[in-house]
C-alpha positions as CSV (number, residue, x, y, z in Angstrom):
1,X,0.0,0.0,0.0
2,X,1.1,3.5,-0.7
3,X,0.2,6.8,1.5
4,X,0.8,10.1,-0.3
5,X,2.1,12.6,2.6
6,X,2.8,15.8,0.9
7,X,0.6,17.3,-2.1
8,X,1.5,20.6,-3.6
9,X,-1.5,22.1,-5.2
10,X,-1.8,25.1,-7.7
11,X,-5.2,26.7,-7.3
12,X,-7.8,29.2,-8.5
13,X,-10.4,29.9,-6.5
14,X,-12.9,32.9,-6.1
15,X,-12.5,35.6,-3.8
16,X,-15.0,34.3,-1.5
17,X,-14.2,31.9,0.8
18,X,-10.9,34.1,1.8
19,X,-7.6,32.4,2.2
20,X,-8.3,31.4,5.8
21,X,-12.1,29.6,5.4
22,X,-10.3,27.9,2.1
23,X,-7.5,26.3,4.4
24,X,-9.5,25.3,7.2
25,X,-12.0,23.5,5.0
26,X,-8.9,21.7,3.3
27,X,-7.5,20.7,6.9
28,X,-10.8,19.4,8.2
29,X,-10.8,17.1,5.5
30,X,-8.5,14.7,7.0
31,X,-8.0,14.2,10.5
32,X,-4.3,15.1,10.5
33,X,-3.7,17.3,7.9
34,X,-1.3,20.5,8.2
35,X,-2.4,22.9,5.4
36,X,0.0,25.8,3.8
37,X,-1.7,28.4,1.7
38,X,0.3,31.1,-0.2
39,X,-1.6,33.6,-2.8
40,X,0.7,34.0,-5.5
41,X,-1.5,36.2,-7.7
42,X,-4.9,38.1,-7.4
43,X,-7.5,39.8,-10.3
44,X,-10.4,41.2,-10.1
45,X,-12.5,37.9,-9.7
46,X,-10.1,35.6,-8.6
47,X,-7.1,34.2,-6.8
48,X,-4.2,31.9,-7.6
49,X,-2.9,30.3,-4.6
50,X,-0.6,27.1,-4.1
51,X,-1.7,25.0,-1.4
52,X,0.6,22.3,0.9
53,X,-1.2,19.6,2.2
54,X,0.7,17.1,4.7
55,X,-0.8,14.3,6.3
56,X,-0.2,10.6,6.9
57,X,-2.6,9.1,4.3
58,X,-4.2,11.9,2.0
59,X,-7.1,11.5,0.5
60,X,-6.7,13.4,-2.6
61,X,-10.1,12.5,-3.7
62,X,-11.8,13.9,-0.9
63,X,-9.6,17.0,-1.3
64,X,-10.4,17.2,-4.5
65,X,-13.9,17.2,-3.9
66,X,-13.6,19.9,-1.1
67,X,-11.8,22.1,-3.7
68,X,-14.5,21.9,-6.4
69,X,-17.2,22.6,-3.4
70,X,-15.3,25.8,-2.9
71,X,-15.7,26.6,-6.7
72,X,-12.0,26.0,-6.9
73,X,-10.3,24.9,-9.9
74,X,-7.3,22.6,-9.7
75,X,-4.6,23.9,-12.2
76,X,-1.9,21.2,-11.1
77,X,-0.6,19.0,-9.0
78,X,3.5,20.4,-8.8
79,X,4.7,18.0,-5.9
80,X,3.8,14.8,-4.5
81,X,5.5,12.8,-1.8
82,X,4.3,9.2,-1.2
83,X,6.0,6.1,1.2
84,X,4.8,2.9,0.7
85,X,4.4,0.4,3.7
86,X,8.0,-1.3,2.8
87,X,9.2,2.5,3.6
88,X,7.9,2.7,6.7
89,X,10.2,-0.7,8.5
């Protein structure tokens, strides 16, 4: 089995939810994840942000899902970090 720890997300999102409500949604999707946001570049409707995830098992579906909820709009994926269980001895 393989866990993905670390994503690296670029993002554009809306305005609304701000920076804040947008990471704390991310972070409640899994029960341990850290979340990192950093706006890189705003316009007049939107926002492009990258967004760090770190967890132990990401669910990159769910976050996914929580992104598109948010009228976000997943540009890329620009880092990933996975261990599989052999990793882990």
């Amino acid at each position: 089995m393989v866990s993905v720890k670390r994503l690296v997300l670029d993002i554009l999102k809306p305005h609304q939810p701000n920076a804040l409500e947008f990471s704390c949604t991310l972070a409640k999707v899994g029960d341990d994840y850290h979340v990192s946001l950093t706006v890189i570049e705003v316009d007049e409707n939107t926002e492009t942000i990258q967004v760090v995830i770190e967890g132990n098992n990401i669910n990159f579906e769910a976050i996914q899902s929580a992104i598109n909820d948010m009228s976000g709009s997943l540009h890329s994926i620009d880092v990933v970090e996975v261990q599989s269980e052999a990793d882990k001895e």
